[in-house]
C-alpha beads as a LAMMPS data file, in Angstrom:
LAMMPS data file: protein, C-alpha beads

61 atoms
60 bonds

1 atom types
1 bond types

-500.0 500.0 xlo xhi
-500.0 500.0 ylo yhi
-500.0 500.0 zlo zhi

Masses

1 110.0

Atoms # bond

1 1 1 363.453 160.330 -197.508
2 1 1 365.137 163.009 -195.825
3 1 1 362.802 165.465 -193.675
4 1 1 364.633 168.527 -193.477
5 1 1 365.061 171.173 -196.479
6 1 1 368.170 171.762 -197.203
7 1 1 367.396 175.828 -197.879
8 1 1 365.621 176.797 -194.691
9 1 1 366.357 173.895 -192.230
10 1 1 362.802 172.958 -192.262
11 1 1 361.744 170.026 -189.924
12 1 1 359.129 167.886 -188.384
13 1 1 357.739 169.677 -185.407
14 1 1 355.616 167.797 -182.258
15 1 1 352.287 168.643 -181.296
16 1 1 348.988 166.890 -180.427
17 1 1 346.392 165.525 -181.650
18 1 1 342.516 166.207 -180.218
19 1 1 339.199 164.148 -180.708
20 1 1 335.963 165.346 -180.892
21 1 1 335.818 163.966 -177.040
22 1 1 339.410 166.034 -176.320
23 1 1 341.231 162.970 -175.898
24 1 1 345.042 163.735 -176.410
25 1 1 347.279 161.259 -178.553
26 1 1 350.733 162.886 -179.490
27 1 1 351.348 163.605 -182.942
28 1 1 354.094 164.932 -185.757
29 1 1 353.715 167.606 -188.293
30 1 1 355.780 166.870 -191.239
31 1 1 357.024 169.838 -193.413
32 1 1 355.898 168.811 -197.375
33 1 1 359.317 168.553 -199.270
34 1 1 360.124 167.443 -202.748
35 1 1 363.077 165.722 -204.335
36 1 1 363.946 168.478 -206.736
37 1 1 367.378 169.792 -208.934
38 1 1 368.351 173.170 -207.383
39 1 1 371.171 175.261 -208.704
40 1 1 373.863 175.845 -205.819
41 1 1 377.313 177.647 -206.616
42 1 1 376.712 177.140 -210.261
43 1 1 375.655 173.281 -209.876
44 1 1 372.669 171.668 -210.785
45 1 1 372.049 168.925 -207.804
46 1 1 369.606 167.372 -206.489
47 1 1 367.922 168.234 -203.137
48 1 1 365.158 168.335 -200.770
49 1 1 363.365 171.198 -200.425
50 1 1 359.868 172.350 -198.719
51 1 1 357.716 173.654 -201.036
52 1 1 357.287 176.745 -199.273
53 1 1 361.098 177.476 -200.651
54 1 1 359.960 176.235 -204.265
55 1 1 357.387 178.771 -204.451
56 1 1 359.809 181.693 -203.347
57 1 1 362.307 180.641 -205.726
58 1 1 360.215 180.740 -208.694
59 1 1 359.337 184.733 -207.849
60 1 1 363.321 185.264 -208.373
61 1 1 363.425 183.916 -211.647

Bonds

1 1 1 2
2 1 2 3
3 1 3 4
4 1 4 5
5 1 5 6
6 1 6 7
7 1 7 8
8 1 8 9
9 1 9 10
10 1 10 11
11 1 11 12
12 1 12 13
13 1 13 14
14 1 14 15
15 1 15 16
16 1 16 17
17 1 17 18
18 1 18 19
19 1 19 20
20 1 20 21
21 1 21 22
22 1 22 23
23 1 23 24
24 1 24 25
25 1 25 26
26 1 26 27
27 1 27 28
28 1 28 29
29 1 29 30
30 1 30 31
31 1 31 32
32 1 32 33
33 1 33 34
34 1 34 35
35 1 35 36
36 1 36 37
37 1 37 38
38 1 38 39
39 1 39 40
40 1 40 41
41 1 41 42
42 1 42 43
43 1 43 44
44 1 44 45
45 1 45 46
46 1 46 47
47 1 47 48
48 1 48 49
49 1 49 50
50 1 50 51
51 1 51 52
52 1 52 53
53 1 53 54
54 1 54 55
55 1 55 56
56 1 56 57
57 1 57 58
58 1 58 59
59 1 59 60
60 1 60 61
């Protein structure tokens, strides 16, 4: 599954990860994007989007 949206360009991002004792492990945060039919130039087709996007899309309508 694709980890970008295709509206905003949204990707996974690097950061760390700490333990109660500070120990440091390296770690990715993932964006949370759906398979979902999105309406671009007129066409209904299928795409990945963050929810983030879903939710601002449904205030247009």
């Amino acid at each position: 599954m694709s980890r970008v949206c295709s509206i905003c360009g949204k990707g996974s991002s690097a950061g760390n990860s700490r333990s109660h004792a500070l120990n440091i492990t390296k770690r990715v945060y993932r964006p949370n994007i759906h398979k979902t039919k999105v309406e671009i130039d007129g066409q209904v087709k299928t795409a990945y989007v963050c929810t983030k996007c879903m939710k601002g899309s449904k205030k247009d309508m």
